[in-house]
Residue, then its C-alpha position, 0 to 999 in steps of 0.5 A: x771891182x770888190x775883188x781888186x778892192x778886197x785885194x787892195x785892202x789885204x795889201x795894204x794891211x801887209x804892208x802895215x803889219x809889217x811896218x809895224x814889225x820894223x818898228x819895233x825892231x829898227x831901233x838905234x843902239x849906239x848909246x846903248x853898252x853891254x859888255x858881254x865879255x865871256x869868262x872862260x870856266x871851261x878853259x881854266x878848270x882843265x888847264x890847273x896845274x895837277x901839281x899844285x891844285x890848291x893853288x889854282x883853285x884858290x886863283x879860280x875861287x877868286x876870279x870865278x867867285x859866286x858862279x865857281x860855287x854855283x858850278x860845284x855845287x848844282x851842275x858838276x856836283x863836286x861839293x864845297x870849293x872851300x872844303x879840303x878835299x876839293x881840290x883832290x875832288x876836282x883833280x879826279x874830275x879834271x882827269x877823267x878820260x871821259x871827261x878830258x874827251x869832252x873838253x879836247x872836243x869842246x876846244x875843238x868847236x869852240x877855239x874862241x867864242x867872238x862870235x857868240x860874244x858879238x851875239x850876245x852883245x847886240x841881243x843885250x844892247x836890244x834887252x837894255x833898250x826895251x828895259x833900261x833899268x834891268x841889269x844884264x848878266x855876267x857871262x860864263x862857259x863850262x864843262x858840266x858832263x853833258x848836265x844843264x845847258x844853260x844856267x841863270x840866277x839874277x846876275x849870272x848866265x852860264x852856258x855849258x858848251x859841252x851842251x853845243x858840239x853838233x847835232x852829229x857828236x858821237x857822244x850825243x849818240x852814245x848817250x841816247x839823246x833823243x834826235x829831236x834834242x839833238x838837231x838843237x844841239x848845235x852853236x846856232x842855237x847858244x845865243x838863242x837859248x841863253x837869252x831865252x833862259x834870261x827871260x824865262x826868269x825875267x819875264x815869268x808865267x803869272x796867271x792863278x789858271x794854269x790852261x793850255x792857251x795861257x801857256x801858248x800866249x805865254x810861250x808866245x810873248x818870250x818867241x815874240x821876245x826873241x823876234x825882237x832882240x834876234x831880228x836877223x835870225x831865222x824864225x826855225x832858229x828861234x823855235x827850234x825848228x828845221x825849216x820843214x817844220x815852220x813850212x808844216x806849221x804854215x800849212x797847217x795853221x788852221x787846222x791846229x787851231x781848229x783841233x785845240x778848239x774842237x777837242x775842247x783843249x784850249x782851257x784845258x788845266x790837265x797838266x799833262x795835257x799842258x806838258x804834252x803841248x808845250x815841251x819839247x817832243x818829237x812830234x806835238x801830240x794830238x797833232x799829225x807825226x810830222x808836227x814838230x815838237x811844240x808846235x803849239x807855242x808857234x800858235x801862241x807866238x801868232x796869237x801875240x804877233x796879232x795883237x801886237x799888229x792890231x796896236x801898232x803903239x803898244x811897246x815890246x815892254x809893255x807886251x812883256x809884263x802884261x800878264x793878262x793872256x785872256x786880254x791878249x787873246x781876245x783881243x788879238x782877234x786871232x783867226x787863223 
């Protein structure tokens, strides 16, 4: 009789968790208007004319305006658009073999981007419902030679596609990214990315203790996040994960916790400890090989799962500017 009623509890606390979960994400976004249009740079840099490149510099300057200079300047490295030497600056650039391999590849993967477009609208509609009163960005693509995949500022967010080719490019390889780079390199993943690049500047770490579990909880509010605004997206997706590494996760969740207990690792303030626990890796040091990268965070992300379980009122707004990560760990009452 205890076991069938201990069961019965257990049941019972599973189906409010997860009516909790519905909740939160099960919100009306018909009033709600995002316009997530993409501007395509990556298109209309390569396709000036070489005959008269003042010209259309002069047309990119006026469409692309503040992202134009932002592009110039920190991801291809070209210089002032307004300098009189640009233009023959960009026409090298435009013509380059490398370069010009990169974009037929990119036109390739990416003859359109509706898809990406639908993407970004519902996440941001879902952004706008949990924050009202912040704006959302203007959206840009380009080729930036395999730079920065992703790029913000307070109104813009600019997504290298060359970033996004597939985990199986050849000019990844070529290159020597690492595969555990690699496999994330993939159009699933640029929605994803951008929005969690947005939040990162949205919502920043803010804790005078820079420690290993103010870290995990931290990261764990942005995964938290992304459940929220991608509540149809596989969680391997939103972690960057293969579907084995979220199953190794399971499986071994009391056992990661119980090494960051027992090593002493969770207050830790060693920042290569915190790195080496919270970046991207092959594996999650300390943690056996077949850890993923960051397996970590997917702890934390667990610890905000439970504390938002434990108070089914509390907002996914209210979570995300709440900078008190020992609060949220205590009383999470997390236990693996």
């Amino acid at each position: 009789m205890i076991k069938k009623e201990f069961i019965f509890v257990v049941l019972i606390s599973i189906i409010l968790v997860s009516c909790n979960t519905r909740n939160r994400v099960n919100i009306d976004l018909s009033d709600i208007n995002v316009d997530a249009e993409i501007k395509r740079l990556d298109q209309d840099v390569f396709q000036i004319d070489l005959d008269s490149t003042q010209k259309d510099v002069n047309v990119l300057v006026n469409k692309y305006s503040e992202f134009f200079e932002l592009y110039n300047s920190m991801i291809i490295k070209l210089g002032n658009p307004y300098s009189k030497s640009y233009p023959e600056l960009l026409k090298g650039f435009v013509t380059d073999y490398t370069m010009n391999k990169i974009y037929t590849k990119t036109t390739e993967v990416y003859p359109n981007l509706n898809d990406l477009e639908t993407e970004l609208e519902e996440a941001f509609k879902r952004f706008k419902y949990y924050f009202p009163e912040k704006n959302t960005p203007a959206f840009y693509t380009y080729i930036g030679g395999f730079n920065q995949s992703i790029v913000v500022t307070d109104s813009m967010l600019g997504i290298g596609l060359d970033k996004y080719l597939g985990s199986n490019c050849i000019f990844y390889k070529r290159l020597g990214i690492a595969n555990y780079l690699q496999q994330n390199m993939i159009p699933e993943m640029i929605s994803i990315d951008a929005v969690k690049s947005w939040a990162l500047t949205e919502f920043d770490y803010n804790d005078s203790i820079d420690n290993v579990v103010n870290n995990m909880i931290y990261q764990g509010k942005i995964q938290y996040f992304l459940n929220a605004t991608f509540p149809n997206k596989a969680d391997s997706l939103k972690f960057g994960f293969s579907g084995d590494d979220v199953r190794w996760c399971i499986k071994n969740e009391k056992q990661m916790w119980n090494y960051l207990i027992d090593q002493k690792l969770l207050f830790s303030t060693d920042y290569m400890v915190i790195n080496k626990l919270i970046n991207p890796a092959p594996f999650t040091t300390g943690f056996p090989n077949e850890s993923p990268g960051r397996a970590s965070v997917w702890l934390g992300e667990k610890i905000v799962s439970a504390y938002m379980n434990r108070f089914p009122n509390l907002t996914i707004k209210e979570l995300m500017l709440d900078d008190n990560y020992q609060k949220i760990l205590s009383e999470s009452r997390y236990e693996p």
